[in-house]
N, C-alpha and C positions, 0 to 999 in steps of 0.2 A: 504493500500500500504506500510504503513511502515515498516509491517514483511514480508515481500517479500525479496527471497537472491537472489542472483546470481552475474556472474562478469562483469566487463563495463572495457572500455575503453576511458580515456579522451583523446581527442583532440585537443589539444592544437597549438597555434602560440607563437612566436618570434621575432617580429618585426628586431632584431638585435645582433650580436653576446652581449652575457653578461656572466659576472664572476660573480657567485654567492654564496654565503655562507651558507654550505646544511650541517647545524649539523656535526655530528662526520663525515662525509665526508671531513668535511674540505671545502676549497675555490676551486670550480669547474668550468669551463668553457662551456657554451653551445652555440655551433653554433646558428647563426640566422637561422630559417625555424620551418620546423609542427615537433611536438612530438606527440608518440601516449604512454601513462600510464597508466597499467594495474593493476587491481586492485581485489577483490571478497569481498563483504560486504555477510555477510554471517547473520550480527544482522540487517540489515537494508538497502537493498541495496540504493533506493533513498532519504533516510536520508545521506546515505552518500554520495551519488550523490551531491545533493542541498550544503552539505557542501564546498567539491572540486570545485564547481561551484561558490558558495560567496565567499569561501577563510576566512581564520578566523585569529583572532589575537594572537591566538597561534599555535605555530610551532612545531605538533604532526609528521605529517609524512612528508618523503623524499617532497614529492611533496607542499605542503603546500608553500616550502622556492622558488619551480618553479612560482606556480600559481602566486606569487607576481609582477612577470614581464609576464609571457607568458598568453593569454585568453583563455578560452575553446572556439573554434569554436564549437565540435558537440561532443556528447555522443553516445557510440555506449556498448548496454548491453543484456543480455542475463537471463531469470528468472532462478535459478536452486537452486540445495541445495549443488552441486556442486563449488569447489575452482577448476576456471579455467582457472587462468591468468598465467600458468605456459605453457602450453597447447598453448594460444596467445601466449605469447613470440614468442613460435618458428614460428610461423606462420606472425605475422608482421616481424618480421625477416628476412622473403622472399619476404617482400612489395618491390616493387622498390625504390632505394638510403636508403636503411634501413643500423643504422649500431647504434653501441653503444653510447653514448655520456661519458655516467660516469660510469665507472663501479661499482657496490655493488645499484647504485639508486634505491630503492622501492622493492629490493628483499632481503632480512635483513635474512628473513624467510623460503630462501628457496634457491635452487642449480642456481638457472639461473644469469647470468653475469649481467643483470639487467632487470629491470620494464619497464622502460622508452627508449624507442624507438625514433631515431630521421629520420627524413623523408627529403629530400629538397624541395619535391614539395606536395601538401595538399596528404594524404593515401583515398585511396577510401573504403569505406565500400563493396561494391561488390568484390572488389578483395581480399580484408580481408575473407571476407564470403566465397567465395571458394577456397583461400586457410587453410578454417576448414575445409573443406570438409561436411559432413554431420550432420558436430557439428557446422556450420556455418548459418544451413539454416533458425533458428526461432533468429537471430540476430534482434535487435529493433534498430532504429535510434532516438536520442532525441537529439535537440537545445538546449544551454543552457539557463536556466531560474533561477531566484531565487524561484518561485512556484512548482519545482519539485516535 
């Protein structure tokens, strides 16, 4: 399973609005409510999964400085050889109460205003899934776990 690629999306809560300190970002603000954070592990999908799920002591990516306050409710991923969290973006982007929180967050790499999506009410994976359309339809759901 380890050389398995593809892209996932964490799911995250918030219990409460917080101002957080997210690297060269600077000091950002995030609404209380669901995040959803896009991502493509392309050397190891659920290695990297398991990681964003423990959360680690060093602060490599955008999300790292979130996970510290917010928890992954549910993981939502896709097997591919394909990078296609550029692809989600636009698509949680049409979730309902979807809107930006930080601009440049998780997308360093590439044209989109950001990775991370913020929701006010939990994002459903069925509505995610169709609006991929037919790039929605072999979507996995996974809990979070540290045995990833």
């Amino acid at each position: 399973m380890a050389n398995l690629k593809g892209t996932y999306a964490l799911v995250l809560v918030l219990e409460k609005d917080t101002v957080i300190s997210v690297g060269r970002l600077a000091t950002c603000s995030f609404p209380a409510g669901y995040y959803i954070y896009l991502g493509s592990a392309l050397g190891g999908l659920f290695p990297r999964v398991r990681r964003h799920i423990r959360g680690g002591d060093r602060m490599h990516w955008h999300i790292d400085y979130l996970r510290r306050h917010a928890g992954v409710v549910e993981v939502w991923y896709k097997v591919s050889d394909e990078r296609l969290e550029c692809f989600w973006q636009v698509a949680a982007m049409g979730m309902p109460s979807a809107g930006i929180p930080v601009a440049g967050f998780g997308s360093s790499g590439c044209a989109c205003r950001a990775h991370l999506i913020h929701c006010t009410s939990m994002p459903s994976l069925e509505t995610f899934s169709r609006r991929l359309g037919a790039g929605g339809s072999d979507l996995q759901r996974m809990l979070p776990s540290p045995d990833v």
